[in-house]
Structure formats: structure tokens, C-alpha cells
C-alpha positions in Angstrom: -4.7 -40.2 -34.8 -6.6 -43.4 -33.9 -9.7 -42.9 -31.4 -7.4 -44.9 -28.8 -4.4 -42.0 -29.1 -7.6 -39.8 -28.9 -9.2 -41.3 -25.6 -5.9 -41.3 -24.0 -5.3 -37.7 -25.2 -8.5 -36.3 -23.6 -8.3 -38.9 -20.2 -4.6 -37.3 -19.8 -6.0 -34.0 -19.9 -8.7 -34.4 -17.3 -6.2 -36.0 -15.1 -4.1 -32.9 -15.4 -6.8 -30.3 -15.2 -8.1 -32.3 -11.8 -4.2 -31.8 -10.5 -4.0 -28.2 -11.4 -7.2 -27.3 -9.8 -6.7 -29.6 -6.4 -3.3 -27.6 -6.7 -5.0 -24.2 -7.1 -7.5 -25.0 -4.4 -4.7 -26.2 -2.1 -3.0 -23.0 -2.4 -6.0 -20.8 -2.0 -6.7 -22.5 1.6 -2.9 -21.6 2.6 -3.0 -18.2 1.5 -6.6 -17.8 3.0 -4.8 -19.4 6.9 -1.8 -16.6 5.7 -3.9 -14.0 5.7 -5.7 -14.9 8.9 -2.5 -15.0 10.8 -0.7 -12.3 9.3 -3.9 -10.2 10.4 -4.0 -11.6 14.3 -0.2 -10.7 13.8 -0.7 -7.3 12.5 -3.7 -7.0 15.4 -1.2 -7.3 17.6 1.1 -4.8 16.1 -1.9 -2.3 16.8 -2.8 -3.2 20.4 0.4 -4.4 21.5 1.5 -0.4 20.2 4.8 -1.4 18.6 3.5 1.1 15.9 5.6 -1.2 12.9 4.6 0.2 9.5 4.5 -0.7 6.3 2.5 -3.4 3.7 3.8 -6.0 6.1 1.2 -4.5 9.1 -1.3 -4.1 6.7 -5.3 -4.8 7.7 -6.4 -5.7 4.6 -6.8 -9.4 4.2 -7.1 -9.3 0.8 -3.7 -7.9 0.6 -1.6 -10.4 2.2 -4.0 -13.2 0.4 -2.9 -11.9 -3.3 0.7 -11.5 -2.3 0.8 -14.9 -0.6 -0.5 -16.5 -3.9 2.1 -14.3 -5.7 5.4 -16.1 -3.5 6.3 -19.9 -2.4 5.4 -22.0 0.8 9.0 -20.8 1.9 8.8 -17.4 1.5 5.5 -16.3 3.5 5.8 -19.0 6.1 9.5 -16.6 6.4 7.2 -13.8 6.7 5.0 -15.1 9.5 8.1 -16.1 11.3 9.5 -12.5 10.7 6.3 -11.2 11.8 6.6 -13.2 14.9 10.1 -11.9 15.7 9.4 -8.5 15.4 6.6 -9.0 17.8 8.0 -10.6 20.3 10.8 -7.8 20.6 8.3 -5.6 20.8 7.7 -4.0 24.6 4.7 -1.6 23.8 
């Protein structure tokens, strides 16, 4: 391999390793605004007395943060708007 096939080599792979993290971080920040609404959501749940159960009404920030980095864009945004359905059917 010639040092020009070499530079290229390791440039490529800092480009890439830049993308993966700005990706990583990216999703961090949504799943950390996930978490923050799927607790005002499940704050709600409590005071609002609609007495829902389950890992879905969960306090536990860290929870929801892990299972929102676990799932895609499409599936926990549908979870929030679930969230928000059962809510507003709620009468407490």
C-alpha cells in the first residue's frame, strides 16, 4: 500500500468515526427530549388519576431513555402520540 492509499485510508476513517459520533450524539439528545416528555406524560397519568399501568407510565427516566435508543424515530415519536391519546381520553 503506497502512503497515498494509506493517508486516504486513515482521512476516510476519521471522516466516518466524526459521522458515527455526530450520529450517536444526535440520538442521545432525542432520546434525552423522549424521556422528558414521556415523563411530563406519565406525570400526568398520576395527577390527572387515569391510573394507566405499565412500562409505558413509568417514572424512571432512564428507562424510557435506554428503550428510546433501543427503537427508530418512528416508533417512539408513535409512543408519545399513543401516550397523548390515552391521555386525552382520560376523564380522571
Amino acid at each position: 500500500m503506497n502512503g497515498f492509499a494509506t493517508k486516504g485510508a486513515v482521512a476516510f476513517a476519521a471522516v466516518m468515526t466524526s459521522l458515527v459520533t455526530a450520529h450517536v450524539s444526535y440520538a442521545n439528545s432525542n432520546c434525552d427530549s423522549y424521556a422528558k416528555l414521556t415523563l411530563q406524560q406519565a406525570k400526568q397519568n398520576v395527577q390527572k388519576r387515569c391510573n394507566f399501568k405499565g412500562p409505558r407510565w413509568s417514572l424512571d427516566a432512564n428507562r424510557h431513555r435506554a428503550w428510546c435508543r433501543d427503537v427508530g424515530p418512528s416508533e417512539w415519536r408513535a409512543e408519545l402520540k399513543l401516550r397523548n391519546e390515552m391521555l386525552s381520553q382520560c376523564n380522571g
